[in-house]
C-alpha positions in Angstrom: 337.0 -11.4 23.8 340.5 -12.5 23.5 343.0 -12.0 26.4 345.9 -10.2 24.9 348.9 -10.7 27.5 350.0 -7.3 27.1 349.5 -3.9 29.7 348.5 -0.8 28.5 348.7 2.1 30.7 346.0 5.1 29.3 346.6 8.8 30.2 342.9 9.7 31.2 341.7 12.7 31.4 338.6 12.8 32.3 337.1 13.5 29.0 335.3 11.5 26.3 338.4 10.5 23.6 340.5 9.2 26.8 338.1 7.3 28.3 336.5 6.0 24.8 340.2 4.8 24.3 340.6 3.1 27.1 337.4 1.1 26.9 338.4 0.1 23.2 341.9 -1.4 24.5 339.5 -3.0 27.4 337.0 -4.7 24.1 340.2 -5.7 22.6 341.6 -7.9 25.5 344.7 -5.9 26.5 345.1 -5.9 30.6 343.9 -1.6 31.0 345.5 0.7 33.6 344.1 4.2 33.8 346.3 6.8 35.0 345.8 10.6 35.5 347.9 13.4 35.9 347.7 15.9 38.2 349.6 19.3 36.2 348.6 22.1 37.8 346.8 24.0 40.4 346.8 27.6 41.5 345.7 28.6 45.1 342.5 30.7 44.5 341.6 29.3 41.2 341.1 25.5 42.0 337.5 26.1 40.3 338.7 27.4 37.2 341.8 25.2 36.0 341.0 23.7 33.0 342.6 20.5 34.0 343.0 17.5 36.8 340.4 19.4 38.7 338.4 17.1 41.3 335.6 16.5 39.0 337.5 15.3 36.2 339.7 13.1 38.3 336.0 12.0 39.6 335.0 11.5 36.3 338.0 9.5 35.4 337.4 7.4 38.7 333.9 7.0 37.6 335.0 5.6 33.9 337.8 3.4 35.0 335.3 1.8 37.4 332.6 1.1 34.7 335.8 -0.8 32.6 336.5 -2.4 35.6 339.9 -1.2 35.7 343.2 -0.1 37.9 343.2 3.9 38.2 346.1 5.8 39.8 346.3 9.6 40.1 349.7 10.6 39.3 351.0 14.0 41.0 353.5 15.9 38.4 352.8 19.5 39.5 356.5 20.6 40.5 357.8 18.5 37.0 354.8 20.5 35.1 355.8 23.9 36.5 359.8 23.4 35.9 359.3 22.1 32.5 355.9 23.1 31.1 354.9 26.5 33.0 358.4 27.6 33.4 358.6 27.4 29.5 355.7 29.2 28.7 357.0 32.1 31.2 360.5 32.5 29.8 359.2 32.4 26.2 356.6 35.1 26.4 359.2 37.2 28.8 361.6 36.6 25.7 359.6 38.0 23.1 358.0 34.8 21.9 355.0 32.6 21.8 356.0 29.3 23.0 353.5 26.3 22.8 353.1 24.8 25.9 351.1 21.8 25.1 354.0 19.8 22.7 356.9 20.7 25.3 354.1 18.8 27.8 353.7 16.2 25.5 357.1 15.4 24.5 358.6 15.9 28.5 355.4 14.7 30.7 353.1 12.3 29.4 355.7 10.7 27.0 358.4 11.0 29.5 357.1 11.2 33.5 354.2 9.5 32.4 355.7 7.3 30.3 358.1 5.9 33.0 355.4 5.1 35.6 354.0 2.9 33.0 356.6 1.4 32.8 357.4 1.0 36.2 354.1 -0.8 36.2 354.7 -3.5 33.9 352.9 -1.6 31.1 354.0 -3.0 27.7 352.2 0.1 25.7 351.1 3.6 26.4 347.8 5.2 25.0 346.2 8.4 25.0 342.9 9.7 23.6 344.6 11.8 20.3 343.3 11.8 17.1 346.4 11.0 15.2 347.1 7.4 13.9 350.8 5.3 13.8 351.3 2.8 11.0 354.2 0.0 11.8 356.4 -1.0 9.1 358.3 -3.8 8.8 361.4 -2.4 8.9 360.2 -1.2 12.4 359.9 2.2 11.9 356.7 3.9 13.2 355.3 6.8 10.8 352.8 9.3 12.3 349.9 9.8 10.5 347.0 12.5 10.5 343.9 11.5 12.3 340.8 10.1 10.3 338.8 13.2 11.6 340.6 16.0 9.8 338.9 18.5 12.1 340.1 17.1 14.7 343.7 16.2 14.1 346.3 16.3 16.5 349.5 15.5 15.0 350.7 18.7 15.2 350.9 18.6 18.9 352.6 15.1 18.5 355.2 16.2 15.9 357.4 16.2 18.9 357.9 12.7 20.1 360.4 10.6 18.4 360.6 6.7 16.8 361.6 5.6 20.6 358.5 6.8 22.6 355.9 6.3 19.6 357.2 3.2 19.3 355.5 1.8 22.8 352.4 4.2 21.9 348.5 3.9 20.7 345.7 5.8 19.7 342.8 4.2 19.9 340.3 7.0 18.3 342.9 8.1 15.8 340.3 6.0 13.2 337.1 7.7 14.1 335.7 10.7 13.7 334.7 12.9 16.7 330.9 11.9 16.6 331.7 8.4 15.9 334.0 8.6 19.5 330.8 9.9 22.0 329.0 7.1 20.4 331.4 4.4 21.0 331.0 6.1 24.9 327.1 5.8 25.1 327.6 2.6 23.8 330.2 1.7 26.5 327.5 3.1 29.2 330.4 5.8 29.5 328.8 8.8 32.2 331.1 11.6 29.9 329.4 11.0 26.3 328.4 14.5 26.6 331.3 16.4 28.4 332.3 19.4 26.2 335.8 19.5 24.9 338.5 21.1 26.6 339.9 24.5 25.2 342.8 26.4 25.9 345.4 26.1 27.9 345.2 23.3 30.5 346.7 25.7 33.1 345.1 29.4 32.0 342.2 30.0 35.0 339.6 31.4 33.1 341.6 30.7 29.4 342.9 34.5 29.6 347.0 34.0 29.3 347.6 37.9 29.7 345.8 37.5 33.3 348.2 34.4 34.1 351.6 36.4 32.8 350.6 39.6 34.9 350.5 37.0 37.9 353.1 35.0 37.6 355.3 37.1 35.4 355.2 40.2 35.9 358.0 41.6 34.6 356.7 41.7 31.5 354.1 43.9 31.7 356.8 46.3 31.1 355.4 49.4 29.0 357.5 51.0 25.8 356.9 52.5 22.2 355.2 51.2 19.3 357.0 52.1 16.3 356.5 52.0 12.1 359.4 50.6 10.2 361.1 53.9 9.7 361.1 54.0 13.8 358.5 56.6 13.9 356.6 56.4 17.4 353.0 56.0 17.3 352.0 55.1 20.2 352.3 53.1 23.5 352.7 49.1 24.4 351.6 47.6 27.9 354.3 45.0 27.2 355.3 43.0 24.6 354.2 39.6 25.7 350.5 40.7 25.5 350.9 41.2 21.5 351.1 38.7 18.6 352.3 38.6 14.9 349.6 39.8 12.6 347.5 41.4 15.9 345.5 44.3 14.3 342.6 44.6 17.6 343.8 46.2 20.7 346.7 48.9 19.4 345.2 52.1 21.0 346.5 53.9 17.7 344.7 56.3 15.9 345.4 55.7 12.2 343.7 55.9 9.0 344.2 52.7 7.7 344.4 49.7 10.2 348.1 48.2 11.4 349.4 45.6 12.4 351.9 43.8 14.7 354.9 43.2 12.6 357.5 42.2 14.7 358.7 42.8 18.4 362.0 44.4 19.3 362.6 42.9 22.5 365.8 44.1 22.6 364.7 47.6 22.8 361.4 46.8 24.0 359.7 48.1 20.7 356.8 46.7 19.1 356.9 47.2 15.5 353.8 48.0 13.5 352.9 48.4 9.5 350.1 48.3 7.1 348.9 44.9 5.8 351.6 45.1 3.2 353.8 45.2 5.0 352.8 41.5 7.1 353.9 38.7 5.6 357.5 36.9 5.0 358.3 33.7 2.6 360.8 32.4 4.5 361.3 31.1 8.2 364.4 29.3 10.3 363.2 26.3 12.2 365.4 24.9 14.9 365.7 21.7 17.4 363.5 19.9 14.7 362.3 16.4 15.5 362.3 13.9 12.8 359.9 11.2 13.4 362.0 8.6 11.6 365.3 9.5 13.0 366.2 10.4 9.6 367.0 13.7 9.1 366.7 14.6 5.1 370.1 15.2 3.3 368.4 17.4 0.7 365.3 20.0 0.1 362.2 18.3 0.3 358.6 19.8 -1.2 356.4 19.4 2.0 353.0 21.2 3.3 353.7 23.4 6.4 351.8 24.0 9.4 353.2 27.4 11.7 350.2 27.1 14.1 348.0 24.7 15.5 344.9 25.7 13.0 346.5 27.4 10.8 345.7 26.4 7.1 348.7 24.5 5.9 350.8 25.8 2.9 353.4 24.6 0.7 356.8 25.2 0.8 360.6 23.2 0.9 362.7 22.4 3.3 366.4 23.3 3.3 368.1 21.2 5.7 371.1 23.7 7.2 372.4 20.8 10.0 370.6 17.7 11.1 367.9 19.5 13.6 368.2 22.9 11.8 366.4 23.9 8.6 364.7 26.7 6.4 361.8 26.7 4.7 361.2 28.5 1.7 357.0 29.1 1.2 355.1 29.5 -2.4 353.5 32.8 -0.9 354.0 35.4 2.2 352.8 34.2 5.4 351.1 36.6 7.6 351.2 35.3 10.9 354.8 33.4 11.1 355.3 33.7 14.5 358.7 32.8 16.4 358.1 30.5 19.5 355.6 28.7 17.3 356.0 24.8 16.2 356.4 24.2 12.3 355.5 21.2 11.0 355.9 19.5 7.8 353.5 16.9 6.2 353.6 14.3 3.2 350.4 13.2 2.4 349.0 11.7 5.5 352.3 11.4 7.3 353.5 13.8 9.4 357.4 14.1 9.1 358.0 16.2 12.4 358.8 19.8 12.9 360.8 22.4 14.7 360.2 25.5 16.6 360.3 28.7 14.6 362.8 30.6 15.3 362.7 33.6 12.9 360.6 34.9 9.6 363.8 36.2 8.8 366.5 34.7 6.2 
C-alpha cells in the first residue's frame, strides 16, 4: 500500500457507509482521521435519538480502532440547534416543510465540520454518501448521482457549492449498497449488519408532530378547514401537522375523499379539494445553489426532483435572477410542497437546486 501524503478527515457515524469509507481511504494510503459529531440530545429521550447516541459513538470508537486510526468526538449541539433545529421549527411554525438534513449538510458537516478538519491539517473531507464528484481539468467539480440509484444522495448534497466539494470524497459513491456491507465484513468491520438510519436524526421515536408539540408549541394552534370556495368543513389541530397532497387524517366526513391543497397561514386555514383539484405545473424556487458557480443565462430542459424520493419529472428552468428561477413541468404535480428542496438533474450530474417557495406562478 502506497503512502499518500495527504489527511483526510471522515465524518463517522457510526454506521456501515461511514465507516466502509473510511477503511477504503485507509487501503488507499491517505493518513485517516475519524471524527464524529455530536448534534443533538434531548433530556428524557437520550435512548431514542436517532443519532451520536453512546452506542454509535461506541461503534465509531470501535471502527476507527480496527483501522488503526485517530478518532475525535466533536460536540456541535448548540450550532445544531441555532442552525439546524431552529430551522426546522420556524419553517413548520411558518406554514412550511423545511428539510432539515441539507441546511445540516450545507452549515455543519461542510462548514463546522469542515473547519475542524482543517484545523487538523486535513487536506480532504469524506463522508459515507452515495453520490460521486468527477474533477475536470478546468477545475471544476460536477456532482454526480451515486452508482446505487436506490440509494442516491445527491439530493441532499445539491446544497454545497464548487468551494467545499472541491476538498470533498465519497468513497462508496461507486458501489452499490450490498457491495458496501461487504467491503465491511471484509474489512473485519463489527457494523456490517447495523440497519440504516431513518428519519430525522433528531425526531425521538421518528414522530415530528410529537417533537413540534414539545418544542413548538405554538403551532398546535386549532382553526378551519375550508374548500376553495371558503366553505368550512371541518376542524385543523394546526397547520404544521398537515402536508400537501395529505388525504389520511382530515376528520371530515365526505363522499369522495380530499385532500390538503394548500395552507393559509395567514388566516390559519387549511385548504382542502378533490383530487382534481391537487396538482400545479409550475413552482418558484429561490436561494438556488449552482454547483458550478454558473448560474444559467437561459431556460434549460432539466429532470426535477421536489422531494427526497419523489419520482423525478421533466420540466425547464426559467432563470428570474441568478439564485431565483421557475420551473415550468410537462404535467401537474401533486405534492409540490413549499419548504421543500428542488433539484434539477442532467443526465448523471446533478446541477443544484433551490428551496420551493410557491406552486404558484
Amino acid at each position: 500500500m502506497a503512502i499518500r501524503d495527504e489527511t483526510v478527515v471522515v465524518a463517522m457515524s457510526g454506521g456501515v457507509d461511514s465507516s466502509v469509507a473510511a477503511a477504503l481511504l485507509v487501503e488507499q494510503g491517505y493518513r485517516v482521521i475519524g471524527m464524529m459529531l455530536r448534534l443533538w440530545s434531548e433530556e428524557g429521550k437520550e435512548d431514542q435519538n436517532r443519532c451520536c447516541t453512546p452506542d454509535a459513538m461506541a461503534l465509531a470508537r470501535r471502527v476507527a480502532a480496527k483501522l488503526g486510526i485517530p478518532f475525535y468526538a466533536v460536540d456541535v449541539r448548540e450550532k445544531f440547534k441555532e442552525v439546524v433545529v431552529s430551522h426546522f421549527l420556524e419553517g413548520y411554525a411558518s406554514g412550511i416543510t423545511p428539510n432539515p438534513c441539507l441546511k445540516c449538510n450545507r452549515y455543519i458537516r461542510w462548514g463546522v465540520l469542515h473547519e475542524y478538519a482543517q484545523s487538523l491539517g486535513a487536506t480532504w473531507f469524506a463522508t459515507g454518501h452515495y453520490a460521486r464528484l468527477r474533477r475536470l481539468e478546468s477545475g471544476e467539480v460536477q456532482l454526480l448521482r451515486g452508482v446505487d440509484v436506490e440509494k442516491d444522495q445527491s439530493y441532499v448534497l445539491s446544497v454545497l457549492p464548487q468551494e467545499q466539494l472541491r476538498h470533498t470524497f465519497f468513497p462508496v459513491g461507486e458501489y452499490h449498497k450490498p457491495e458496501v456491507r461487504e467491503l465491511a465484513r471484509r474489512f473485519g468491520l463489527p457494523v456490517a449488519n447495523r440497519a440504516d438510519s431513518q428519519d430525522l436524526c433528531f425526531l425521538a421515536g421518528g414522530d415530528y408532530r410529537d417533537f413540534l408539540s414539545r418544542h413548538a408549541p405554538e403551532v398546535s394552534r386549532p382553526g378551519v378547514i375550508v374548500n376553495r370556495q371558503g366553505e368550512i368543513l371541518g376542524e385543523h389541530q394546526g397547520l404544521a401537522f398537515y402536508t400537501i397532497g395529505q388525504r389520511k387524517g382530515l376528520g371530515i366526513a365526505f363522499p369522495r375523499p380530499l385532500y390538503v391543497l394548500e395552507k393559509d397561514v395567514v388566516r390559519n386555514r387549511l385548504v382542502v379539494g378533490e383530487e382534481h383539484e391537487l396538482g400545479r405545473s409550475t413552482l418558484i424556487a429561490e436561494r438556488v445553489n449552482w454547483i458550478s458557480g454558473q448560474p444559467p443565462v437561459s431556460s434549460i430542459q432539466v429532470e426535477v426532483k421536489i422531494r427526497y424520493k419523489a419520482r423525478e419529472a421533466h420540466g425547464v428552468v426559467i432563470p428570474l435572477t441568478p439564485d431565483r428561477v421557475k420551473v415550468e413541468f410537462d404535467h401537474p404535480l401533486r405534492d409540490i410542497t413549499p419548504g421543500q428542496q428542488c433539484v434539477f438533474y442532467q443526465g448523471e450530474i446533478c446541477l443544484g437546486g433551490g428551496t420551493i417557495s410557491t406552486g404558484m406562478e
